[in-house]
N, C-alpha and C positions, 0 to 999 in steps of 0.2 A: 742647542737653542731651538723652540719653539717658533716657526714660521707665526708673522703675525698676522695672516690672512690665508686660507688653501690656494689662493692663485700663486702667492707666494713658494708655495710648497713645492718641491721636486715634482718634475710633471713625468707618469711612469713611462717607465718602456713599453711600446708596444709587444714585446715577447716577453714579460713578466708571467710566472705562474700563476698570478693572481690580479684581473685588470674589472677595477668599477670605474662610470663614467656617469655624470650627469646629462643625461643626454638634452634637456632642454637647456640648458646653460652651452653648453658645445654646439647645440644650433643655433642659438641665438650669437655666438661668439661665430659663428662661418659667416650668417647671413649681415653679421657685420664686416667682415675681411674686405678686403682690396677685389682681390678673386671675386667673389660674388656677383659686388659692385661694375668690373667689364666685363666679365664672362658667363654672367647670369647663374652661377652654379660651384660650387666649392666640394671639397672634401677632406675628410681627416681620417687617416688608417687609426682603430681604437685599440686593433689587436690584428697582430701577425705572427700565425705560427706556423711550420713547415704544410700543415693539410688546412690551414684555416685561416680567413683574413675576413675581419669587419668593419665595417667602414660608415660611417657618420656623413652622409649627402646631403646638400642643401640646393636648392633652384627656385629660381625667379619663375612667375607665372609665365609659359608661352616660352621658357625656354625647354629644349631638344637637344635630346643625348641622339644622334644620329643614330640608325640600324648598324648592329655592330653584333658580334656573336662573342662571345666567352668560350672558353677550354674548361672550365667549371660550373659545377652545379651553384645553383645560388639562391638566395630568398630574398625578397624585401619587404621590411615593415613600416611601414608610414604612418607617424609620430607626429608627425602638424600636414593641413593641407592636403592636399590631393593630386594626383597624378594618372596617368593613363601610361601602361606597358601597350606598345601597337607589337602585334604578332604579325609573320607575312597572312594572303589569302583575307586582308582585310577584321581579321579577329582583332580583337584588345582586352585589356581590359583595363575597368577604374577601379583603382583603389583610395580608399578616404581613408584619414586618421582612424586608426587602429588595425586598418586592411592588413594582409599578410596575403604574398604569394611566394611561390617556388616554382623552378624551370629547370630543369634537367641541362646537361652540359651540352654545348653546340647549336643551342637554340638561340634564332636571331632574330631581337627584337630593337624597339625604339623606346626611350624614355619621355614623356613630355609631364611639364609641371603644369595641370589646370590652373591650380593657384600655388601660390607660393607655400613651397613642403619641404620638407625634411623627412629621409627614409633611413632606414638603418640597412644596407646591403650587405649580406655575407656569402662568400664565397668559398665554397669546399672542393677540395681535393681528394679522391679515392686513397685512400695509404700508399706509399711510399710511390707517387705521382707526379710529385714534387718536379724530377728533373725533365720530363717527359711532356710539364705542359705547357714551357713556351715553344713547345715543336708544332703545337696546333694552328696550322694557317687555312685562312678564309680564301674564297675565290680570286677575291683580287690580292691576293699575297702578302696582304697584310696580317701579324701577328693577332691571333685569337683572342688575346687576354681581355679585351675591352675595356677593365677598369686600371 
């Protein structure tokens, strides 16, 4: 039987060999969620495979991913809106719709939404790094992962 609508449809595994996603339909489906709504910010994993995870972020203007460092290299693409990465030593940067950046692993930075955006985050792992990278801990002993 034929789903009579694709919302209808089996929604894939995030570790499928093969994953498409509508990304403006999936940000506009966060910045409607619950989440959004008290937490100023949502997320949905689109794809997770042992060296790779991508992730679909949404945030309210003026909200703040605190200073936090990650144990993987990562990029973000920003898809609607605009946002600011703060680097320590007072650097940042703005990215607008269509921006793209990249950070190397162990870099600790801040997230903030100037206006209300939606990024595409992905996080990479060096090969077989896998078991090795929730061992990464930050000063104050908290686990490195960030996202």
């Amino acid at each position: 039987m034929i789903p009579a609508s694709a919302s209808e449809a089996r929604a894939p595994r995030v570790d499928e060999p093969f994953i498409s996603s509508d990304l403006a339909f999936e940000a506009a489906r966060l910045q409607a969620s619950r989440e959004y709504a008290v937490e100023g910010h949502a997320g949905r994993t689109l794809t997770k495979y042992p060296e790779l995870r991508v992730v679909l972020e949404a945030m309210k203007a003026g909200t703040r991913l605190p200073f936090h460092e990650t144990g993987e290299q990562l990029t973000l693409h920003v898809i609607l809106g605009q946002l600011r990465v703060w680097l320590p030593f007072a650097d940042n940067c703005d990215l607008f719709e269509g921006s793209f950046a990249a950070s190397e692993a162990g870099r600790v930075h801040e997230v903030e939404a100037l206006q209300d955006c939606a990024f595409v985050l992905t996080l990479a792992w060096p090969p077989m790094a896998e078991a090795g990278r929730a061992a990464v801990v930050t000063d104050d002993g908290a686990d490195g992962t960030g996202y």
